[in-house]
N, C-alpha and C positions, 0 to 999 in steps of 0.2 A: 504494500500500500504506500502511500504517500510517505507516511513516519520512514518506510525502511528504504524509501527512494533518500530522504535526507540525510540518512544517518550513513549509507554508503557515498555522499558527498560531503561529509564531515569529517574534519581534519581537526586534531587536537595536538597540540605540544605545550613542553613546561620545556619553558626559556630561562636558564639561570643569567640573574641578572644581575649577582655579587654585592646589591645594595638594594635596601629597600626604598620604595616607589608608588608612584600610581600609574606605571603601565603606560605611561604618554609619550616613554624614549621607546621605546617596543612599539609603540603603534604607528609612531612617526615612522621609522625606518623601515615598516611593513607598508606602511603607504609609498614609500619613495621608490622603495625596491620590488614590490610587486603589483605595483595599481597606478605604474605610469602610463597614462589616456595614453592611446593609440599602440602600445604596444602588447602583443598576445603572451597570455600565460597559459598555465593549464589548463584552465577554464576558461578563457577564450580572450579576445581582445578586450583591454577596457576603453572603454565608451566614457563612462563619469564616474566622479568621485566626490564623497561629501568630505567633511574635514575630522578628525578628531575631535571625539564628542565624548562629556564624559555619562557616565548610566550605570548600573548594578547587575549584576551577574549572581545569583544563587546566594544572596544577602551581602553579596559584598559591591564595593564601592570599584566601578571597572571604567574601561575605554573603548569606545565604538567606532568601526566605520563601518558605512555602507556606500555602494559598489553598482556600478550598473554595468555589466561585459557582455558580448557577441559572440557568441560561441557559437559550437555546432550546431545544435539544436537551435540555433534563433540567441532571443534575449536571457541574460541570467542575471539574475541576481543575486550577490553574496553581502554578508553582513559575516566581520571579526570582533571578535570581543578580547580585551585584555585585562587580563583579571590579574592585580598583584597578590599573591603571600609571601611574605618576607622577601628572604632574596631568589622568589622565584613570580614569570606571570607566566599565567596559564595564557595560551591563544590559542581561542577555538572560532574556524571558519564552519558558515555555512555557505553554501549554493544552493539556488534548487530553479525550474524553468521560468521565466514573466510569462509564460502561457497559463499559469497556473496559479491562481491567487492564491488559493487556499492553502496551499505549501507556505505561504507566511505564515497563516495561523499553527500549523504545526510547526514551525520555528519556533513558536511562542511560547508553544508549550512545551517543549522539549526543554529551553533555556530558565522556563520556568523551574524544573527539576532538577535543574544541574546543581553538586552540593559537592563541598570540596572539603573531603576527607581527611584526616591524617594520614600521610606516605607512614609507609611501612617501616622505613628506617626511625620514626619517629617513636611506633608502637613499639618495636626491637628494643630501643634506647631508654625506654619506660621501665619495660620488663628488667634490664639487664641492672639496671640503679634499684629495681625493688630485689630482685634474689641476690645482689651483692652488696648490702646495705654499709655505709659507711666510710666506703672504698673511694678515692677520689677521682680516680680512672673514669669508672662509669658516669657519675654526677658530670664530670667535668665533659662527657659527652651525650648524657642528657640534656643539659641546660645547650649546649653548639646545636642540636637537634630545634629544640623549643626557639631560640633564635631564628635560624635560618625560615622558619616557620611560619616566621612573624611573633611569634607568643614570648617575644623578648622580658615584659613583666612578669613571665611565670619562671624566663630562665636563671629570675636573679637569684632567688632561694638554693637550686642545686649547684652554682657556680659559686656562689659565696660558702656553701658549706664545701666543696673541691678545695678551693683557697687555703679553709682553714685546716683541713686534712695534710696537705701538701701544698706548704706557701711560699715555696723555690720554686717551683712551677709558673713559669712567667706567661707562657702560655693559657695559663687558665685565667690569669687576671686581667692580661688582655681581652679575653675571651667577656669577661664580667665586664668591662670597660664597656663594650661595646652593646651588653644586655641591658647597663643600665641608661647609656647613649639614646638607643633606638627604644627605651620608654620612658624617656623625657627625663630622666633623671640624672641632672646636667654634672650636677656640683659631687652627686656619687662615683658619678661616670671618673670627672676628673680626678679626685682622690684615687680613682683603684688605674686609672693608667700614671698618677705618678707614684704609686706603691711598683706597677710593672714596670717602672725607670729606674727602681730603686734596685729591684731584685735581674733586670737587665738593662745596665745602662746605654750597651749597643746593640740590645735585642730589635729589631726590626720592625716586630708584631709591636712592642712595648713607645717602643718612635712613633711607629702611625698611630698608636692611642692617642698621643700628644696632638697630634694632627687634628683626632676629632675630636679635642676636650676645647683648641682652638677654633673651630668650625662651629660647635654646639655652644660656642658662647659669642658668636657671631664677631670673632677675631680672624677676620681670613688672612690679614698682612700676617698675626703671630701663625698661623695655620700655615702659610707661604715658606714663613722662615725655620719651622718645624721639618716640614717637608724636605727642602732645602738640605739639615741638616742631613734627614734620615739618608738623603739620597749619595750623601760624601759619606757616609757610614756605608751601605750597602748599593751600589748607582745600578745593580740591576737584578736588586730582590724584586720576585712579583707582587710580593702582598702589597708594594707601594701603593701601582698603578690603581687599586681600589679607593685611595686615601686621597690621591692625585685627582681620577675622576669623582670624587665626591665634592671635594674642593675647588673644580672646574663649574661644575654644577650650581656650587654656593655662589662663584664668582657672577657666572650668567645669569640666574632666579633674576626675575625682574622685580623691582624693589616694588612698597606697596603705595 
Protein backbone atom coordinates (compact mmCIF):
# COMPACT_ATOMS: atom_id res chain seq x y z
CA UNK A 1 0.00 0.00 0.00
CA UNK A 2 0.88 3.41 0.14
CA UNK A 3 2.68 3.23 3.83
CA UNK A 4 5.15 0.41 2.31
CA UNK A 5 5.58 2.53 -1.00
CA UNK A 6 7.02 5.29 1.44
CA UNK A 7 8.93 3.41 3.61
CA UNK A 8 10.99 1.61 0.63
CA UNK A 9 11.80 5.43 -0.34
CA UNK A 10 12.93 6.30 3.04
CA UNK A 11 16.22 6.91 3.97
CA UNK A 12 17.49 7.40 7.51
CA UNK A 13 21.19 8.10 8.80
CA UNK A 14 22.66 9.32 12.36
CA UNK A 15 25.24 11.98 11.34
CA UNK A 16 27.98 12.35 14.09
CA UNK A 17 28.24 15.68 14.48
CA UNK A 18 31.13 15.85 17.53
CA UNK A 19 29.09 18.94 19.06
CA UNK A 20 25.96 19.41 20.05
CA UNK A 21 23.39 21.48 17.88
CA UNK A 22 20.09 22.12 16.30
CA UNK A 23 20.71 20.36 13.17
CA UNK A 24 20.86 23.70 10.92
CA UNK A 25 24.83 22.93 9.92
CA UNK A 26 23.58 19.22 8.62
CA UNK A 27 20.66 20.74 6.93
CA UNK A 28 22.54 23.46 5.35
CA UNK A 29 25.05 21.27 3.77
CA UNK A 30 22.32 18.66 2.65
CA UNK A 31 20.62 21.59 0.83
CA UNK A 32 23.92 22.62 -0.94
CA UNK A 33 25.13 19.27 -1.77
CA UNK A 34 22.13 17.59 -2.73
CA UNK A 35 19.16 19.87 -3.61
CA UNK A 36 21.15 22.07 -6.13
CA UNK A 37 17.86 23.30 -8.63
CA UNK A 38 18.74 21.81 -11.91
CA UNK A 39 20.95 19.33 -11.16
CA UNK A 40 19.77 15.37 -10.98
CA UNK A 41 20.05 13.20 -7.94
CA UNK A 42 18.79 9.84 -7.06
CA UNK A 43 15.59 10.94 -7.08
CA UNK A 44 15.49 12.82 -9.82
CA UNK A 45 16.25 16.60 -10.89
CA UNK A 46 15.56 19.39 -8.49
CA UNK A 47 13.18 21.77 -9.73
CA UNK A 48 12.71 23.96 -6.12
CA UNK A 49 13.70 24.21 -2.88
CA UNK A 50 12.37 25.83 0.23
CA UNK A 51 14.88 27.06 2.85
CA UNK A 52 15.74 25.66 6.24
CA UNK A 53 12.83 25.79 8.54
CA UNK A 54 12.84 24.89 11.98
CA UNK A 55 9.78 22.11 13.28
CA UNK A 56 9.80 18.99 15.67
CA UNK A 57 10.37 15.47 15.00
CA UNK A 58 8.93 12.78 17.55
CA UNK A 59 8.86 15.58 20.51
CA UNK A 60 12.00 16.80 19.61
CA UNK A 61 12.97 20.31 18.41
CA UNK A 62 14.39 19.53 14.58
CA UNK A 63 15.15 21.19 10.87
CA UNK A 64 13.18 20.93 7.64
CA UNK A 65 13.33 21.02 4.05
CA UNK A 66 11.14 20.50 1.52
CA UNK A 67 11.88 19.71 -2.15
CA UNK A 68 10.19 19.64 -5.34
CA UNK A 69 12.37 17.02 -8.18
CA UNK A 70 11.57 15.56 -11.63
CA UNK A 71 12.14 12.29 -11.78
CA UNK A 72 11.02 9.37 -13.59
CA UNK A 73 7.89 8.91 -12.64
CA UNK A 74 6.98 12.73 -13.37
CA UNK A 75 6.97 15.05 -10.03
CA UNK A 76 8.32 14.15 -6.59
CA UNK A 77 8.23 15.39 -3.76
CA UNK A 78 10.70 14.97 -0.74
CA UNK A 79 10.67 16.46 2.78
CA UNK A 80 14.33 15.88 5.23
CA UNK A 81 14.11 16.34 8.61
CA UNK A 82 17.20 16.87 11.14
CA UNK A 83 16.67 15.92 14.31
CA UNK A 84 19.73 16.78 16.95
CA UNK A 85 20.69 14.37 20.01
CA UNK A 86 23.61 15.24 21.42
CA UNK A 87 26.51 14.83 19.39
CA UNK A 88 24.41 13.08 16.99
CA UNK A 89 21.38 14.21 14.13
CA UNK A 90 19.40 11.99 12.84
CA UNK A 91 18.34 12.73 8.96
CA UNK A 92 15.58 11.02 7.66
CA UNK A 93 14.30 11.72 3.89
CA UNK A 94 11.06 11.03 2.53
CA UNK A 95 9.86 10.90 -1.28
CA UNK A 96 6.81 9.68 -2.41
CA UNK A 97 4.94 10.68 -6.28
CA UNK A 98 2.90 14.71 -6.72
CA UNK A 99 0.59 12.30 -8.54
CA UNK A 100 -0.56 11.31 -5.33
CA UNK A 101 -1.62 13.59 -2.41
CA UNK A 102 -2.58 11.24 -0.16
CA UNK A 103 1.20 9.80 0.25
CA UNK A 104 1.49 13.30 2.25
CA UNK A 105 -0.92 12.38 4.74
CA UNK A 106 0.88 9.10 5.29
CA UNK A 107 4.16 11.05 5.61
CA UNK A 108 2.35 12.56 8.45
CA UNK A 109 1.63 9.86 10.11
CA UNK A 110 4.45 7.84 9.94
CA UNK A 111 6.61 11.18 11.35
CA UNK A 112 4.16 11.34 13.72
CA UNK A 113 5.43 7.82 15.22
CA UNK A 114 8.85 8.33 14.97
CA UNK A 115 10.51 8.03 18.72
CA UNK A 116 14.13 8.12 19.31
CA UNK A 117 15.21 5.51 21.54
CA UNK A 118 18.26 4.82 23.54
CA UNK A 119 21.21 3.39 21.02
CA UNK A 120 22.25 0.25 22.43
CA UNK A 121 25.60 1.31 23.52
CA UNK A 122 23.90 3.59 25.89
CA UNK A 123 21.65 0.41 27.57
CA UNK A 124 25.36 -1.67 27.56
CA UNK A 125 26.84 1.22 29.55
CA UNK A 126 23.99 1.24 32.11
CA UNK A 127 24.06 -2.22 32.61
CA UNK A 128 27.89 -2.41 32.90
CA UNK A 129 28.10 0.64 35.81
CA UNK A 130 25.14 -1.26 37.72
CA UNK A 131 26.85 -5.07 37.80
CA UNK A 132 30.35 -3.21 38.52
CA UNK A 133 29.36 -0.88 41.17
CA UNK A 134 31.85 1.48 42.34
CA UNK A 135 34.56 0.87 39.63
CA UNK A 136 35.59 4.04 37.87
CA UNK A 137 36.03 2.41 34.43
CA UNK A 138 32.58 1.80 33.94
CA UNK A 139 30.82 5.27 35.52
CA UNK A 140 33.42 7.10 33.61
CA UNK A 141 32.00 5.43 30.43
CA UNK A 142 28.45 5.60 31.43
CA UNK A 143 28.38 9.33 32.02
CA UNK A 144 30.60 9.61 27.93
CA UNK A 145 27.50 7.54 26.84
CA UNK A 146 24.76 9.99 28.78
CA UNK A 147 26.77 13.00 27.12
CA UNK A 148 27.11 12.07 23.74
CA UNK A 149 23.24 11.41 24.04
CA UNK A 150 22.45 14.61 24.91
CA UNK A 151 21.57 13.72 28.65
CA UNK A 152 24.68 15.77 29.72
CA UNK A 153 22.69 16.68 33.25
CA UNK A 154 22.24 13.13 34.13
CA UNK A 155 26.11 12.46 33.11
CA UNK A 156 27.36 14.71 35.89
CA UNK A 157 26.55 12.21 38.88
CA UNK A 158 28.40 9.12 37.29
CA UNK A 159 31.55 11.36 36.17
CA UNK A 160 31.96 13.19 39.22
CA UNK A 161 31.79 9.84 41.28
CA UNK A 162 34.78 8.26 38.32
CA UNK A 163 36.71 11.45 39.45
CA UNK A 164 36.60 10.68 42.82
CA UNK A 165 37.31 6.96 42.53
CA UNK A 166 40.21 7.68 40.24
CA UNK A 167 41.37 11.41 40.25
CA UNK A 168 44.67 11.13 38.19
CA UNK A 169 42.52 10.33 35.59
CA UNK A 170 42.48 13.41 33.40
CA UNK A 171 40.42 12.15 31.00
CA UNK A 172 37.52 11.75 33.10
CA UNK A 173 37.59 15.29 34.40
CA UNK A 174 37.74 16.42 31.19
CA UNK A 175 35.05 14.23 30.36
CA UNK A 176 32.96 16.02 33.60
CA UNK A 177 34.04 19.51 32.16
CA UNK A 178 32.24 19.17 29.25
CA UNK A 179 28.83 17.21 31.08
CA UNK A 180 28.74 20.16 33.08
CA UNK A 181 29.42 22.76 29.81
CA UNK A 182 26.65 21.21 27.67
CA UNK A 183 24.13 21.61 30.99
CA UNK A 184 24.73 25.17 31.41
CA UNK A 185 26.61 24.67 34.27
CA UNK A 186 29.26 27.25 33.47
CA UNK A 187 31.25 28.02 36.63
CA UNK A 188 31.34 23.91 37.44
CA UNK A 189 32.30 23.24 34.07
CA UNK A 190 35.34 25.69 34.80
CA UNK A 191 36.45 24.59 38.06
CA UNK A 192 36.69 20.68 36.84
CA UNK A 193 38.63 21.76 33.41
CA UNK A 194 41.03 23.80 35.69
CA UNK A 195 41.34 20.60 38.23
CA UNK A 196 42.17 18.77 34.45
CA UNK A 197 45.00 21.42 34.07
CA UNK A 198 46.06 20.71 37.39
CA UNK A 199 46.32 16.83 37.06
CA UNK A 200 47.45 17.42 33.06
CA UNK A 201 49.06 20.50 32.53
CA UNK A 202 49.99 19.52 28.73
CA UNK A 203 47.11 17.13 28.60
CA UNK A 204 45.39 18.18 25.29
CA UNK A 205 41.79 16.85 26.39
CA UNK A 206 42.60 19.20 29.75
CA UNK A 207 43.69 22.50 27.12
CA UNK A 208 40.52 22.29 25.00
CA UNK A 209 38.50 22.39 28.59
CA UNK A 210 40.01 25.70 28.98
CA UNK A 211 38.98 26.59 25.44
CA UNK A 212 35.22 25.82 26.54
CA UNK A 213 35.23 27.23 30.09
CA UNK A 214 36.49 30.43 27.74
CA UNK A 215 33.79 30.08 25.18
CA UNK A 216 30.88 29.29 27.87
CA UNK A 217 31.60 32.41 29.57
CA UNK A 218 31.58 34.25 26.36
CA UNK A 219 35.42 35.18 26.27
CA UNK A 220 36.39 34.18 22.70
CA UNK A 221 39.62 36.53 22.47
CA UNK A 222 40.69 34.26 26.09
CA UNK A 223 39.07 31.11 24.05
CA UNK A 224 41.58 32.28 20.93
CA UNK A 225 44.45 32.42 23.17
CA UNK A 226 43.76 29.19 24.95
CA UNK A 227 43.42 27.48 21.64
CA UNK A 228 46.55 29.12 20.47
CA UNK A 229 48.24 27.77 23.33
CA UNK A 230 46.96 24.10 23.03
CA UNK A 231 47.84 24.00 19.46
CA UNK A 232 52.02 24.86 20.36
CA UNK A 233 51.52 22.03 22.97
CA UNK A 234 50.05 19.56 20.46
CA UNK A 235 49.70 21.51 16.49
CA UNK A 236 48.06 18.23 15.21
CA UNK A 237 46.08 16.54 18.01
CA UNK A 238 42.42 15.85 16.74
CA UNK A 239 40.55 16.46 19.64
CA UNK A 240 41.57 20.33 18.83
CA UNK A 241 39.66 20.64 15.71
CA UNK A 242 36.23 20.15 17.86
CA UNK A 243 37.37 23.02 20.35
CA UNK A 244 38.58 25.05 17.06
CA UNK A 245 35.15 24.43 15.27
CA UNK A 246 33.04 25.39 18.35
CA UNK A 247 34.88 28.50 18.78
CA UNK A 248 34.57 29.29 14.84
CA UNK A 249 30.83 28.95 15.54
CA UNK A 250 30.96 31.29 18.73
CA UNK A 251 32.89 33.69 16.46
CA UNK A 252 30.02 33.62 13.58
CA UNK A 253 26.42 33.24 15.81
CA UNK A 254 25.17 36.58 14.84
CA UNK A 255 24.80 38.72 17.87
CA UNK A 256 21.40 39.41 19.35
Amino acid sequence: GAERCIRDRLTAEAIEAGEPGDGSAQARLFLAESLVPGRAGPEGRTVSTGGVEPASLGGRPAQRIRAELEGVGGRTLLVAWFVPRGEWVYRLVFTWPGAYPAYARVVERMTADVRFDEPASLRVARARALLVPGVAGPLRELGHALRRWGLAADAVEPLSSAVRLAPTQVDTRVELARAYFESGQVDAGCHAAEEARVYGPSDTGALEAGVRCALAQGDTAGALRRLEEARRVAPRDPRLRAAEGALKAAVEAPGP
